[in-house]
C-alpha positions as CSV (number, residue, x, y, z in Angstrom):
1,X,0.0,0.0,0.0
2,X,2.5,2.6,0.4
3,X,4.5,2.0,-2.6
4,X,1.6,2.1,-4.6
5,X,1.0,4.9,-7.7
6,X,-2.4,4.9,-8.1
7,X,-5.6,6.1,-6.6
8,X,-7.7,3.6,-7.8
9,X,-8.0,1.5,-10.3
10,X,-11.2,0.3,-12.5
11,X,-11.8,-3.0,-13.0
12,X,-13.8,-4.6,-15.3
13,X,-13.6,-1.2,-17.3
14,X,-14.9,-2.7,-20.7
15,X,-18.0,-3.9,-19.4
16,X,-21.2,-2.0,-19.6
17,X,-20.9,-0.3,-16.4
18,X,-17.4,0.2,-16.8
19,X,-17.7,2.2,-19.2
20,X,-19.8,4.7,-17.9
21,X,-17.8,4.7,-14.7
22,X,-14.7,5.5,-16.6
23,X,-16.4,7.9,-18.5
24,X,-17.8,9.6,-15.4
25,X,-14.7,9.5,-13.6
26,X,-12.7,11.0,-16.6
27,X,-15.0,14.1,-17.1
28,X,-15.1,15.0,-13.4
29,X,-11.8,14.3,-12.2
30,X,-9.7,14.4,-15.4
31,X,-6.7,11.9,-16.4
32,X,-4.1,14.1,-15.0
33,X,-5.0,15.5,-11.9
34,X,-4.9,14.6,-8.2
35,X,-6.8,11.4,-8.5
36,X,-4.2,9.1,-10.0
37,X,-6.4,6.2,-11.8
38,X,-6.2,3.5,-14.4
39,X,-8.3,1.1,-16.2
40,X,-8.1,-3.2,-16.0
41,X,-9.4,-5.8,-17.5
42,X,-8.7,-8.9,-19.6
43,X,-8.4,-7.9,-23.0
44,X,-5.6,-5.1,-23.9
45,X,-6.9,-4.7,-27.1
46,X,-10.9,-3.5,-25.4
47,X,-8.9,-1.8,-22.7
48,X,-7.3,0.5,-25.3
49,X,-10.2,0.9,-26.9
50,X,-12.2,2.1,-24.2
51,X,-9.4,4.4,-23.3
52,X,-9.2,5.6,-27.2
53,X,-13.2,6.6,-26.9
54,X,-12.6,8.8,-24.0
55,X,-10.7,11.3,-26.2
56,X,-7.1,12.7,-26.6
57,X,-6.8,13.8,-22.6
58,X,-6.7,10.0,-21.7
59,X,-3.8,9.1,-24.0
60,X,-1.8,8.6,-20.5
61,X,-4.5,7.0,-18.9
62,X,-2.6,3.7,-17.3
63,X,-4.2,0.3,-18.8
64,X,-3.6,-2.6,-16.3
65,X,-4.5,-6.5,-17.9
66,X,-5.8,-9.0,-14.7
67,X,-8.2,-11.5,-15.3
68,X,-10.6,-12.4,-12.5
69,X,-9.6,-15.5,-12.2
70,X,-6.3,-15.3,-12.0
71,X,-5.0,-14.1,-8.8
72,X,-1.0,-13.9,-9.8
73,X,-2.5,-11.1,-12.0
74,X,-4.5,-9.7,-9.4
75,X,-2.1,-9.6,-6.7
76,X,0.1,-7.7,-9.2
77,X,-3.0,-5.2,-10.2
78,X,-3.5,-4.8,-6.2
79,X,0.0,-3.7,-5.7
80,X,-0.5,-0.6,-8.1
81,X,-3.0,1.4,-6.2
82,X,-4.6,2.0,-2.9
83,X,-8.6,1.3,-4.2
84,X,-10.2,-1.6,-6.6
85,X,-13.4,-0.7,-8.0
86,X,-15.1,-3.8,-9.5
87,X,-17.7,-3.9,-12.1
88,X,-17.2,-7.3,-13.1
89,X,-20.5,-9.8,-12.0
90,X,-22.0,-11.7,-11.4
91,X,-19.6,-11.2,-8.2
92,X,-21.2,-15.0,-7.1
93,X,-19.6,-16.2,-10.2
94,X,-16.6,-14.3,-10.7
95,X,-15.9,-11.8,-8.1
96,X,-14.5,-14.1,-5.1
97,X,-11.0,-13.5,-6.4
98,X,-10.5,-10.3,-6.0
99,X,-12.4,-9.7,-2.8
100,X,-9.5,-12.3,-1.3
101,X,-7.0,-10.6,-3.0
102,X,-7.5,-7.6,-2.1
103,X,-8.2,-8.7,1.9
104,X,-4.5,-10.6,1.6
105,X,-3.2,-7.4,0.5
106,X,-5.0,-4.5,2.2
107,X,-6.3,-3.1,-0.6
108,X,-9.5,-1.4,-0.2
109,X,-12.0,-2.8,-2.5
110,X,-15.9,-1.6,-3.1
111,X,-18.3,-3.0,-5.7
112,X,-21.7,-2.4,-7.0
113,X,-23.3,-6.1,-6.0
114,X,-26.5,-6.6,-4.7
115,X,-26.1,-10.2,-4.7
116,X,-27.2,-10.6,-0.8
117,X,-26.3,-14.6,-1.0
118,X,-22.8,-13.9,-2.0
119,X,-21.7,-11.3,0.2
120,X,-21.8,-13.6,3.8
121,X,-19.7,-15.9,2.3
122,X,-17.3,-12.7,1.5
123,X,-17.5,-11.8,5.1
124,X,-17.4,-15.3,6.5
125,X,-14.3,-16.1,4.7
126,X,-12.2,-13.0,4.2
127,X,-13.0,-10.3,7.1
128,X,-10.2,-11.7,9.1
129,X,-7.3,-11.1,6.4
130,X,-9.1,-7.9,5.5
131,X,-8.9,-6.6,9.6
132,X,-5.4,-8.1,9.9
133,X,-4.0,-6.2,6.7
134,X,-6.2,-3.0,6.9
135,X,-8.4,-3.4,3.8
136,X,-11.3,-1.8,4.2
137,X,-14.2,-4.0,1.3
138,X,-17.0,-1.9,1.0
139,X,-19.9,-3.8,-1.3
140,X,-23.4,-2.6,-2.2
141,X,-21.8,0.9,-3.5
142,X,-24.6,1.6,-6.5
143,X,-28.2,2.4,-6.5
144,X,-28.4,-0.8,-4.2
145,X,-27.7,0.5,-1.6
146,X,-26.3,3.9,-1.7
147,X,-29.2,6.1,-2.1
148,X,-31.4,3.7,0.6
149,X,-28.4,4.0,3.2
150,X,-27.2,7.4,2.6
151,X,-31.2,7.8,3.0
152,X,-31.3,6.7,6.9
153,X,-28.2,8.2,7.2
154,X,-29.8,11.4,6.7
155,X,-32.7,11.1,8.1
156,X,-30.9,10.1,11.4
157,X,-29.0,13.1,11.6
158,X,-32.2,14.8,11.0
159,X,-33.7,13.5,13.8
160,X,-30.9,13.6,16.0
161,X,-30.8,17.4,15.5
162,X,-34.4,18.0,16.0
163,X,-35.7,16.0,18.4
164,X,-32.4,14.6,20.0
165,X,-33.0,10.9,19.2
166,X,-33.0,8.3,16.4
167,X,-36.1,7.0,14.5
168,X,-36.4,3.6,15.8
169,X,-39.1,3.0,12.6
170,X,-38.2,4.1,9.0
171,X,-39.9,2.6,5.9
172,X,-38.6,4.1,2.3
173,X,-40.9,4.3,-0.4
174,X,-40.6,4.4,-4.2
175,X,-42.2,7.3,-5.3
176,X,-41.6,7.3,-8.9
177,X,-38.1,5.5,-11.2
178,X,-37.4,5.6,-14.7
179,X,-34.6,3.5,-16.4
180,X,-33.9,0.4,-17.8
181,X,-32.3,-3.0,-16.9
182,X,-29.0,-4.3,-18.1
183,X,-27.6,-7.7,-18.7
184,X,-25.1,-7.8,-16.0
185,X,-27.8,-7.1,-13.5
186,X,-30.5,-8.9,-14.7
187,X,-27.9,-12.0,-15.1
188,X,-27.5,-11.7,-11.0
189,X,-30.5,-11.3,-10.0
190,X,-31.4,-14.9,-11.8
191,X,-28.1,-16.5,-10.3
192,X,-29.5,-15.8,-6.4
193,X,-32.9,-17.0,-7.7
194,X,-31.2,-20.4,-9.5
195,X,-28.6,-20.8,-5.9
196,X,-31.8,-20.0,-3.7
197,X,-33.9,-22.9,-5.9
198,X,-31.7,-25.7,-5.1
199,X,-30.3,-24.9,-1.0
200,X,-32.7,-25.1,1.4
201,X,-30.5,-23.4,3.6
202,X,-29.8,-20.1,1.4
203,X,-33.0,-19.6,1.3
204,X,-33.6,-19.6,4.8
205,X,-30.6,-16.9,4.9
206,X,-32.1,-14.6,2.5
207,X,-35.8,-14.5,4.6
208,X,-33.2,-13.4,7.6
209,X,-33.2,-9.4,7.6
210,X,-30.2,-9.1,9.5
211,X,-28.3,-11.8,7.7
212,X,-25.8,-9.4,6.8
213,X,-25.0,-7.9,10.5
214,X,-22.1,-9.5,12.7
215,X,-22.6,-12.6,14.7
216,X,-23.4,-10.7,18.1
217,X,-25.7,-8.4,16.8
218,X,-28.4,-9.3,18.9
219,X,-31.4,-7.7,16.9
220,X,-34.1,-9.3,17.4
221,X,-37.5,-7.0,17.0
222,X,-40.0,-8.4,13.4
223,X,-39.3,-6.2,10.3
224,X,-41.9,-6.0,7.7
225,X,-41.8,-7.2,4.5
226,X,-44.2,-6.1,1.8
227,X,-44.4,-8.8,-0.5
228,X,-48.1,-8.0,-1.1
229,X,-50.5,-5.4,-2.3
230,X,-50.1,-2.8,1.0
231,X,-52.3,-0.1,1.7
232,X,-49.4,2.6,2.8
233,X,-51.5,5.3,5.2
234,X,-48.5,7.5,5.5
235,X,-49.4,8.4,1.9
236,X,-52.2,7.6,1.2
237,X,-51.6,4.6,-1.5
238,X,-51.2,1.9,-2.1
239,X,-47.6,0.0,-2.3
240,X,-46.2,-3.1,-3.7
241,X,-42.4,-4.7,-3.4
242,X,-40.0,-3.2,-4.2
243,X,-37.2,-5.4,-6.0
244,X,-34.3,-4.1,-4.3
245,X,-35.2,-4.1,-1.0
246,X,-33.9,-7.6,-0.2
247,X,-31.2,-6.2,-0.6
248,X,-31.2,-2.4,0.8
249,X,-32.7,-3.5,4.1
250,X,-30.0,-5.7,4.7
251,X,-27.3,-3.1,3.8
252,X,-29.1,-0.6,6.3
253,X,-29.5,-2.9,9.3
254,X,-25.3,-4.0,9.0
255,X,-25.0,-0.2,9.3
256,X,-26.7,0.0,12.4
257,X,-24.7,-2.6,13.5
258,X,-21.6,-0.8,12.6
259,X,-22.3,2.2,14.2
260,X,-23.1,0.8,17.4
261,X,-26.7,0.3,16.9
262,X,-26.8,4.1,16.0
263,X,-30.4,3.9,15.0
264,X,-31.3,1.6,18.1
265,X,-31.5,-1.7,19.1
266,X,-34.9,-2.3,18.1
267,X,-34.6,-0.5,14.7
268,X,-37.3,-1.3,12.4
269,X,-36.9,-0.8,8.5
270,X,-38.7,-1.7,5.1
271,X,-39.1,-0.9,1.3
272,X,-41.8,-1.1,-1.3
273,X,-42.9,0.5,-4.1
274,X,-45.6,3.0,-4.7
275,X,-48.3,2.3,-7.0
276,X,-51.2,5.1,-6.8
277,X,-54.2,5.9,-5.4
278,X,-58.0,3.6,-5.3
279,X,-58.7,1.0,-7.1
280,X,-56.2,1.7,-9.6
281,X,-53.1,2.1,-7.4
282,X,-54.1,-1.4,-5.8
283,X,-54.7,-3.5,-8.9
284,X,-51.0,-2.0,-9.9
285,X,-49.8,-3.3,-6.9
286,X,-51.4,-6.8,-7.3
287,X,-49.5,-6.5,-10.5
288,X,-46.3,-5.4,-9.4
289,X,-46.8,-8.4,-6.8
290,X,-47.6,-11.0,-9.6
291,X,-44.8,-9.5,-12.3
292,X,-42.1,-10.1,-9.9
293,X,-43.5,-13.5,-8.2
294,X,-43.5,-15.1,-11.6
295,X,-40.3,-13.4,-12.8
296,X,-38.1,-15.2,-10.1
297,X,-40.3,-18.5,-10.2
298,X,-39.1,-18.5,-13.9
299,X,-35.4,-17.6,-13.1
300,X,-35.4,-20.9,-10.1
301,X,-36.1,-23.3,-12.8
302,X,-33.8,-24.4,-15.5
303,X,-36.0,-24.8,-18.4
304,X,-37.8,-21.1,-18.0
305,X,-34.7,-19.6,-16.9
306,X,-33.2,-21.0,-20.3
307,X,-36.0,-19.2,-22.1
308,X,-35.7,-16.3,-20.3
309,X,-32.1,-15.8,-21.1
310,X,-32.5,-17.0,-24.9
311,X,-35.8,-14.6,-25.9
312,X,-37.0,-12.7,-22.9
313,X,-33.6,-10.7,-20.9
314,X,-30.7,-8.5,-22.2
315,X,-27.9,-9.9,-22.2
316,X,-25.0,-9.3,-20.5
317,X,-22.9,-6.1,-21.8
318,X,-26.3,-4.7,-23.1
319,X,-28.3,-2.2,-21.4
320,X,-30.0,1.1,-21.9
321,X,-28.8,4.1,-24.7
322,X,-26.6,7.0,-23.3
323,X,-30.1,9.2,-23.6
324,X,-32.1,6.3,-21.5
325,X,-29.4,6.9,-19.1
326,X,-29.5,10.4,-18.9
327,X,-32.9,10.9,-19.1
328,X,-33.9,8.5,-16.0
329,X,-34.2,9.5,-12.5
330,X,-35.7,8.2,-9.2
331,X,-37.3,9.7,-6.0
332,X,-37.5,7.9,-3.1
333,X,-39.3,8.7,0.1
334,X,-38.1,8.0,4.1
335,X,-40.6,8.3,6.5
336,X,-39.3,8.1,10.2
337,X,-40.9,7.9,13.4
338,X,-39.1,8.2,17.1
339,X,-39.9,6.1,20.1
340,X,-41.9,9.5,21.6
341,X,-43.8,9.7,18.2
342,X,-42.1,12.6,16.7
343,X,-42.3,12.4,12.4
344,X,-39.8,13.2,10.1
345,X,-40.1,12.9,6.0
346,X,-37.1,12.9,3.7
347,X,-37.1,12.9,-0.2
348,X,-34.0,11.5,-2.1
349,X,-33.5,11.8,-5.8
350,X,-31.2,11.1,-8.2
351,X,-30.7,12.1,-11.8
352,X,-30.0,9.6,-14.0
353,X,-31.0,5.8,-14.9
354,X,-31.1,3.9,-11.3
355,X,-29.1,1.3,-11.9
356,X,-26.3,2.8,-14.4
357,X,-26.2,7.0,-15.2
358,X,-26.9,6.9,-11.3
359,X,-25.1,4.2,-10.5
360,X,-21.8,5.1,-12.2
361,X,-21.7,8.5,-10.0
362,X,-22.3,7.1,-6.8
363,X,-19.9,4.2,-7.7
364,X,-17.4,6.5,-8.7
365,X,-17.6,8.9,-5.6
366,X,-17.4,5.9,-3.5
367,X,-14.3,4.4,-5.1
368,X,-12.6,8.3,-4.3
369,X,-13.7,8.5,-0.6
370,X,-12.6,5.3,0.1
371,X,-9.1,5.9,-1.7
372,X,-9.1,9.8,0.3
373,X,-11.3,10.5,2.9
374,X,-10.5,7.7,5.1
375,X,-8.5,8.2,8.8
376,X,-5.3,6.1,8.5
377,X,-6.6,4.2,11.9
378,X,-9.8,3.3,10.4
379,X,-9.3,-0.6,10.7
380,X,-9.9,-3.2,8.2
381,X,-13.1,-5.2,7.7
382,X,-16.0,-5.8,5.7
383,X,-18.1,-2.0,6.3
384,X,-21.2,-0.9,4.0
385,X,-20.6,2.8,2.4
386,X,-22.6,4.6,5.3
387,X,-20.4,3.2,8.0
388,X,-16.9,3.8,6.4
389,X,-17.6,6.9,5.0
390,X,-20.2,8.7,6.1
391,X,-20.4,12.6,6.0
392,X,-17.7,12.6,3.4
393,X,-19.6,10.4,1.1
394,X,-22.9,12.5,1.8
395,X,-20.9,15.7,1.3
396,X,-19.9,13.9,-2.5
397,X,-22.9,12.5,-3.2
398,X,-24.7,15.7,-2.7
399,X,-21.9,17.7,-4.7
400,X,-20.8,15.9,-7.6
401,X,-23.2,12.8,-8.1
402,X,-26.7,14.7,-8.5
403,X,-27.7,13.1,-5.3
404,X,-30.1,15.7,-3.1
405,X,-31.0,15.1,0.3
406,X,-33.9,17.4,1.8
407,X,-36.2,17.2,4.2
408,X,-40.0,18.1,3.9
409,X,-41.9,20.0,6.1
């Protein structure tokens, strides 16, 4: 770590999120600045390319060639730079690697999974190299989970100020989103669903909403779950899940964990989308409820999932246009409540498709606070991006990633 040259350094750079990454990264922080950073990957020949497209200023851009699988190539990647930024998923299938690399070597490491059946294993396996050489692994650093951390994060503090305790309840709903899916997610959200099909016992993990928090947690209070058509009173509609927040609650919980059970130790937290008003908002809701029921019953079984990946989903490295991308957004709302029954509402949005315009900026911002906002004496471990890096993060997010944070009265 402190003979490396560079910042950070992207891998999987030619993939479809890689490439906007890099492309963000290059137009806000330049080639040749303060943030030293290169690009990895497999293939010289795509990594050149993508550097060619980014224009004459990245001539000098660094190109690094490490294949995921090959840790000798890895290690030698790891020694170059103080941050790994990984776009390359499914992380179930291909991301292991890296993560133990990087653990071996303390170099900090964040990602943009939402797998929630691979990251355990992560932690089971690798948190004790990652404490014992200082790197910091930071996963869940896209629109799952940033924007529904960074979320309570906020709200907390908002609470804290006003009424000079946490919210011990907070449910975030959907207002509206707009964006597209792209192969690489869409490919591992049907691997958890094909692992979850055939182990009894993976699927007993992912029904646990604190399966991500340390052994000696000790929450133990119900958490909600709407996996049905909800009437939502706090606005008035009706709600129906939301497919992230299998994910997101999990993310949010291990925070409270990490900071001490900051939110409390009976902390209560769900998701779900929005879906309208009367009769109409419910009978979108029952079909929210039905779309994504038979979606991942397809995905568990071999044959549909077959048909699904041959005629139905996009395939890996495809996703939406640059326009799509710009031209999506999402709005999320927190509602909090404190033991006393003080309220407190907070609106997040993001410019940008969810899970890639967005995604890249938040990725990116994470990848530079973990490479310079973090204390030398932070220790090493397995953190989510709330609990590493907190009011920096926020202070990026809200600066540079079109990420706003307000409050409503």
């Amino acid at each position: 770590m402190s003979t490396a040259q560079l910042d950070l350094v992207v891998f999987g750079a030619t993939s479809f999120v890689g490439q906007i990454l890099v492309r963000y990264l290059t137009d806000t922080f330049g080639t040749d600045g303060d943030l030293k950073w290169a690009l990895a990957g497999r293939s010289r020949e795509k990594l050149e390319q993508v550097r060619s497209e980014l224009g004459s200023k990245a001539v000098t851009l660094p190109v690094i060639v490490a294949d995921a699988a090959d840790e000798d190539s890895l290690r030698q990647l790891c020694q170059q730079t103080r941050v790994v930024v990984s776009t390359v998923g499914p992380y179930a299938l291909y991301g292991e690697p890296l993560v133990k690399v990087c653990a071996d070597t303390g170099t900090h490491y964040c990602d943009l999974t939402g797998e929630v059946q691979w990251i355990p294993r992560m932690i089971s396996r690798y948190e004790g190299a990652a404490k014992a050489s200082g790197a910091r692994i930071v996963h869940c650093c896209g629109f799952d989970s940033i924007p529904s951390d960074f979320g309570v994060f906020f709200l907390q503090q908002q609470a804290q100020a006003r009424f000079g305790a946490p919210c011990t309840e907070v449910k975030m709903r959907v207002k509206a989103a707009k964006g597209g899916a792209s192969g690489g997610t869409v490919a591992s959200m049907m691997n958890v669903a094909r692992e979850a099909a055939s182990d009894s016992a993976l699927r007993k993990q992912l029904s646990n909403p604190y399966a991500l928090c340390p052994p000696d947690h000790g929450f133990t209070v119900r958490q909600a779950n709407v996996s049905t058509p909800t009437f939502d009173a706090d606005f008035d509609a009706w709600a129906g899940p939301f497919v992230m927040a299998g994910i997101n609650t999990r993310i949010v919980h291990r925070s409270n964990a990490l900071m001490g059970n900051a939110y409390g130790d009976n902390f209560r937290y769900d998701e779900a989308m929005l879906t309208g008003k009367g009769f109409s908002g419910r009978m979108k809701a029952l079909g929210l409820t039905t779309g994504t029921g038979a979606f991942l019953a397809a995905a568990a079984l071999a044959p549909s999932r077959w048909v699904l990946e041959k005629f139905v989903v996009p395939k890996p490295g495809e996703g939406p246009s640059p326009a799509a991308q710009k031209a999506g957004f999402y709005d999320l709302r927190f509602v909090g409540k404190t033991e006393s029954g003080a309220r407190l509402q907070v609106r997040v949005t993001g410019a940008g498709d969810p899970g890639y315009g967005s995604t890249a900026k938040l990725l990116g911002q994470a990848a530079v606070s973990l490479a310079k906002d973090i204390a030398d004496d932070v220790p090493g471990g397995f953190w989510t991006p709330a609990s590493l890096m907190g009011d920096a993060l926020l202070s990026r997010l809200s600066s540079a990633a079109d990420l706003t944070f307000e409050v409503q009265e």
